[in-house]
C-alpha positions in Angstrom: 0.0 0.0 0.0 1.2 3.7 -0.9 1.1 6.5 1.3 -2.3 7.4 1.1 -3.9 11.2 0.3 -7.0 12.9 1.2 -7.7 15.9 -0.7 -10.1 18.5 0.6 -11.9 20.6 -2.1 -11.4 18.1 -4.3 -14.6 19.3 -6.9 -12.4 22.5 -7.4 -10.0 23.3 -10.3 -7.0 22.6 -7.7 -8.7 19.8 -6.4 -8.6 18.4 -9.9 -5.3 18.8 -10.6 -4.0 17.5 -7.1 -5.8 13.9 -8.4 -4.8 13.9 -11.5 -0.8 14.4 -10.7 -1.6 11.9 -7.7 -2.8 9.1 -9.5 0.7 9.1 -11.8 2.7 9.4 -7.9 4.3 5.8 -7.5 4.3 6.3 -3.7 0.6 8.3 -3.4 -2.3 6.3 -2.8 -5.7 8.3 -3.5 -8.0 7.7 -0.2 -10.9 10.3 0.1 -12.0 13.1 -2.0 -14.1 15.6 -0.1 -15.9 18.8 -0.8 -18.8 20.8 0.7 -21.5 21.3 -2.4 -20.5 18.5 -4.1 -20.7 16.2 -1.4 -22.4 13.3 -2.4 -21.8 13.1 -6.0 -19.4 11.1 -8.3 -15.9 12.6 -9.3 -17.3 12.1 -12.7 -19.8 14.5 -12.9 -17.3 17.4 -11.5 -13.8 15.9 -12.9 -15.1 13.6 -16.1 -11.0 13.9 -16.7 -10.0 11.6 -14.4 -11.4 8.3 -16.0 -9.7 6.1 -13.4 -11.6 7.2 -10.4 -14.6 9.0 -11.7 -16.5 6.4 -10.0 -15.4 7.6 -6.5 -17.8 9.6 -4.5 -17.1 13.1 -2.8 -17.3 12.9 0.6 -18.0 15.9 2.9 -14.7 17.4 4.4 -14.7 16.9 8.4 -11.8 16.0 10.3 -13.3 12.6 10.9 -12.9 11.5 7.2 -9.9 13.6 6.4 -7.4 12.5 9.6 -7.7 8.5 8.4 -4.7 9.5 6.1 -1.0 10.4 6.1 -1.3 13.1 4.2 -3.7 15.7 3.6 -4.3 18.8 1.3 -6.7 21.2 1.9 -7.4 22.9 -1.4 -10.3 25.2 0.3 -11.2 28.5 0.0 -9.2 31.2 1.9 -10.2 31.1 5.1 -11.7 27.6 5.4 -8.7 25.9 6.1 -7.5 26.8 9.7 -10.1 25.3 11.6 -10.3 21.5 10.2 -6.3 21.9 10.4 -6.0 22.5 14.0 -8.3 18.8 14.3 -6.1 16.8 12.2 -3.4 14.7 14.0 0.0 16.2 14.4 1.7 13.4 13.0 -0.6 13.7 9.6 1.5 16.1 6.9 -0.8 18.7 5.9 -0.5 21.0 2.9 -2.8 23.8 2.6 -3.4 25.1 -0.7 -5.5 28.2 0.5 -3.7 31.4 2.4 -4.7 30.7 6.2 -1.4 29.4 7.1 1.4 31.7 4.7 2.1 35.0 5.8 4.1 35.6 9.1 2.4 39.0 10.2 -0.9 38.6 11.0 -2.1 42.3 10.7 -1.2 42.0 7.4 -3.6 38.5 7.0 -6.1 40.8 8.7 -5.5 43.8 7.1 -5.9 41.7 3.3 -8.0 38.9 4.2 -10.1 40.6 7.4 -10.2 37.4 9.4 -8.5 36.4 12.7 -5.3 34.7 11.8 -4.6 30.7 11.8 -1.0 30.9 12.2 1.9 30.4 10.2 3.3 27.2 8.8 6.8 26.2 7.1 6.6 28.0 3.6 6.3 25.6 0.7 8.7 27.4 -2.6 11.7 25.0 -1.9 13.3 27.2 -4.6 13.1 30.8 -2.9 16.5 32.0 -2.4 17.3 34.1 0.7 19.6 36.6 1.0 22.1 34.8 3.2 22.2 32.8 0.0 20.2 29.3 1.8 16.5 28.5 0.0 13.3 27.7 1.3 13.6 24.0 0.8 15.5 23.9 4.3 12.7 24.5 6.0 10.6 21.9 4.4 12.4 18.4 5.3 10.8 17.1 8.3 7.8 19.8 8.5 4.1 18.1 9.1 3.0 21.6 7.9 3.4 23.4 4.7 1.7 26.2 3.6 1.8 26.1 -0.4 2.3 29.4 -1.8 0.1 31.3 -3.8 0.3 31.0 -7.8 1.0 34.5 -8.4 3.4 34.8 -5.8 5.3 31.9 -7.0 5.7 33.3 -10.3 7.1 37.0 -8.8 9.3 35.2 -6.3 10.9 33.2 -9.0 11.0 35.8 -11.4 13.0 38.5 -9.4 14.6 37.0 -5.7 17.6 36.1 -7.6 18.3 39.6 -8.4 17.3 40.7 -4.9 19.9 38.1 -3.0 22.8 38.8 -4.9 22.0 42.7 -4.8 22.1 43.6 -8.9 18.3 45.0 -8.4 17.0 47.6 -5.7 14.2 46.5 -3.3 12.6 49.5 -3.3 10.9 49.9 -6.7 9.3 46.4 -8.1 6.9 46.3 -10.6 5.3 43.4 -11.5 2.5 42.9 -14.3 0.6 39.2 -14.6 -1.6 37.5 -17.7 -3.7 35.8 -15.7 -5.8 32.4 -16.8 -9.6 32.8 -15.3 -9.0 29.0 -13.2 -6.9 31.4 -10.7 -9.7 32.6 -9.4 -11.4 29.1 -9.0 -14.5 27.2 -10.5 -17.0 29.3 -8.7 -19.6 31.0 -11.2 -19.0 34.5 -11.2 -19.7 36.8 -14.2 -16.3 38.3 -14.8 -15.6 34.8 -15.3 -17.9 33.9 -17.9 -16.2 32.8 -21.3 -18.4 35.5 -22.3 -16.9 38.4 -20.5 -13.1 36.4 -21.2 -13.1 35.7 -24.5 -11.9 38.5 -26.8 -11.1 40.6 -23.9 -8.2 41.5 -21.7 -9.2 42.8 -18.3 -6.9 44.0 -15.3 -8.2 43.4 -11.8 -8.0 44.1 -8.1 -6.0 47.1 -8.9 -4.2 49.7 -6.7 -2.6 47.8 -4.5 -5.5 45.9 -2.8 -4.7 41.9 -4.7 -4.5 39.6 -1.2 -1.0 38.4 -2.5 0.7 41.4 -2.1 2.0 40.4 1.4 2.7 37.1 0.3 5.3 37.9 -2.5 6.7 41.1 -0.3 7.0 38.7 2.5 9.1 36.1 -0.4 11.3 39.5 -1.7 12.3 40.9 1.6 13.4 37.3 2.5 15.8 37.5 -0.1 16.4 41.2 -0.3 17.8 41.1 3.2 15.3 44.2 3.7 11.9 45.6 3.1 10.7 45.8 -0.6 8.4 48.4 -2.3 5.5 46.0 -4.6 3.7 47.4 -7.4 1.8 44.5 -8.9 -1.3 44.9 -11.1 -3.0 40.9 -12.5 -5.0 40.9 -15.7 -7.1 38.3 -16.6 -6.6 36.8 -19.8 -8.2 34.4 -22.4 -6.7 31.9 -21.5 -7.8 28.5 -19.2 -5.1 27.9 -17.2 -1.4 29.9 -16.8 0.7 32.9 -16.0 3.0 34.9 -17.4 4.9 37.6 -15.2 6.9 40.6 -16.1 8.5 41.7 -13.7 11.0 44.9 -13.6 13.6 46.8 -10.8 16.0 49.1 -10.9 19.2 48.0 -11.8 22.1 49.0 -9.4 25.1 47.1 -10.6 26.7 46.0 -14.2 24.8 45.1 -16.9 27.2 41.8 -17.1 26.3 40.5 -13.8 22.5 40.0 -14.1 21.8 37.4 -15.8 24.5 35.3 -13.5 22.4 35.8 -10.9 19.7 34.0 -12.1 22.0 31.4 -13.1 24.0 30.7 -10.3 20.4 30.4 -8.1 18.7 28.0 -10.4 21.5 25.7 -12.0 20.6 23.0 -9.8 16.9 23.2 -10.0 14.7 20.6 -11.6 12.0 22.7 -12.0 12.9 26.1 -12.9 14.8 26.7 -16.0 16.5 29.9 -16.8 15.8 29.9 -20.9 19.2 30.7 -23.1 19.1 34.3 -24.1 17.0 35.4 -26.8 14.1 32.8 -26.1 11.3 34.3 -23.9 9.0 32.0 -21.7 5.2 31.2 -22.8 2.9 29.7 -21.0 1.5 26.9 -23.2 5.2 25.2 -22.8 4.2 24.7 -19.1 0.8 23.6 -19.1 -0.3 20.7 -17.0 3.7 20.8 -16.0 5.2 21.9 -12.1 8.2 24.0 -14.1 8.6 27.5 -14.2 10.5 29.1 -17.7 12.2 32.2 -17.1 14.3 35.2 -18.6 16.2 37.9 -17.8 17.2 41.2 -19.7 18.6 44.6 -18.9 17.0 47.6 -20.7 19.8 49.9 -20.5 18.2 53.2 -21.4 15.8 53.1 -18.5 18.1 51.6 -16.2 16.0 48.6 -15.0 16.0 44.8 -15.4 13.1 42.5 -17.0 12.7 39.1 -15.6 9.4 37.2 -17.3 8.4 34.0 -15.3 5.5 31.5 -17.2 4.2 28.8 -14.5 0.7 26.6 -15.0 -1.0 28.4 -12.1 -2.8 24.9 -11.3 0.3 22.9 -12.0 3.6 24.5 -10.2 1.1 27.4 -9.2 -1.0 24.9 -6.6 -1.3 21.2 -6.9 2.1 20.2 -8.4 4.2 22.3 -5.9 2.0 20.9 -3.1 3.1 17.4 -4.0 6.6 18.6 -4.6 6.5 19.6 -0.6 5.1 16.3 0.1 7.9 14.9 -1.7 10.1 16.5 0.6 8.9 16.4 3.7 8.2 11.9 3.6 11.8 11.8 2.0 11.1 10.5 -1.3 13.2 12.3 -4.1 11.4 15.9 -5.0 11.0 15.0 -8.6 8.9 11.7 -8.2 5.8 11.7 -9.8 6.2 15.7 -11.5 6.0 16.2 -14.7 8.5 18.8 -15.8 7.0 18.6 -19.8 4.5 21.0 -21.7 2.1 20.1 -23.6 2.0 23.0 -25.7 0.8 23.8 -28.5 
């Protein structure tokens, strides 16, 4: 027998993806498959993709169900993942896919999310340099708790904490603009989301400074800046299912010559983030339904600033493939195993 998996929210976009990379896992074992509205009904009708086990039926999500596994992931809506947390056994890993457990100053949770706080877990981006030149992954090894990081946040922390560690970009002027794919926002019916309002149309939202993972990726940058950061980040939803493309620019404040090694020297070693050769610029259809992230640098010399573009699959290395590839590391099995690193563009 494998190492069996609840997942929580399983009728949701995440949810989907979390079974779907399971079921190829050599070491993961599906058990239940819970969710609130959907409780009741087959994975098939809400997940006809997963062939395999669309015969399984949603259970509800209470702590009863959920704490007869070894792991669980809660991918539940923000706020909703605290309280059936704190009732799961402490030796049970636990990856939550919402924001409850990410951030480290809860005024900021309240200040963004307007809730009482649920505390902070380990951080799951094994790749997030810090400035004392250690990542993330340290943290992760023997944790029963991870907190997986937000899918825009992944892609702005990738894109530019390179630059920030090795001290090529400033920390005080950041701005980051997303292409956003509609399954961010999850599978709840909401007109902006309609493929009528999507299609054709390019539409920027929760603008001016108010996006609930603004603290989150500040929280990532001054990790690796070594000091508070200055975030101007603006999302814009796309026509697109599923992905995210993120430019992200800072001042420059040392040689030309020694960006791009920053970049280089952080990720050389990492399976799943590839730093593209120069001249080739990352799209998002080369990571769909994969947990990498593609990414380039460039200077642009007359206005003194550096360009770092990140493409991740926000369901993929955004959510349910980094959540696995925590797993991975905190049961010891090797962080590649069962994570597909291919595309399947076009």
């Amino acid at each position: 027998m494998g190492t069996k998996v609840a997942v929580a929210g399983a009728s949701g976009y995440a949810g989907g993806e979390l079974l779907r990379l399971l079921m190829g896992h050599p070491e993961f074992e599906v058990g239940a498959v819970t969710a609130h509205s959907s409780a009741g009904k087959t994975l098939g009708e809400v997940h006809p993709q997963l062939t395999p086990i669309a015969h399984r039926m949603i259970e509800a999500s209470t702590p009863e169900v959920l704490a007869r596994h070894d792991v669980v992931v809660l991918a539940l809506p923000h706020g909703a993942s605290g309280a059936i947390a704190a009732q799961l056994p402490e030796d049970t890993l636990v990856l939550d896919c919402g924001a409850d457990h990410r951030l480290t100053d809860p005024q900021a949770w309240s200040r963004f999310y307007g809730t009482e706080h649920s505390g902070t877990w380990p951080y799951g981006l094994p790749e997030l340099v810090h400035a004392d030149g250690t990542k993330q992954r340290s943290a992760l090894g023997d944790a029963r708790r991870i907190a997986v990081p937000g899918c825009n946040v992944t892609a702005v922390s990738l894109a530019i904490a390179p630059g920030l560690a090795a001290g090529v970009i400033a920390p005080d002027d950041i701005v980051a603009v997303l292409a956003n794919g509609p399954s961010g926002a999850g599978k709840a019916l909401k007109p902006h989301l309609l493929a009528s309002e999507i299609l054709g149309a390019a539409t920027p939202y929760a603008v001016g400074g108010v996006h609930r993972h603004i603290p989150e990726i500040e929280q990532n940058l001054a990790a690796a800046a070594g000091a508070p950061v200055s975030l101007s980040f603006t999302p814009t939803l796309v026509p697109m299912s599923r992905g995210i493309l993120a430019t992200v620019t800072a001042k420059l404040t040392a040689d030309a010559a020694a960006a791009r090694p920053a970049w280089e020297n952080a990720y050389a070693d990492e399976p799943f983030v590839h730093l593209l050769p120069e001249g080739q610029w990352p799209t998002t259809a080369a990571t769909l339904g994969a947990n990498t992230a593609h990414l380039q640098v460039t200077v642009d010399e007359r206005a003194g600033r550096l360009v770092a573009i990140a493409a991740i699959d926000n369901l993929a290395k955004g959510t349910a493939g980094a959540a696995i590839q925590c797993a991975n590391l905190a049961l010891g099995f090797p962080e590649t195993l069962g994570l597909p690193t291919a595309g399947v563009a076009p």
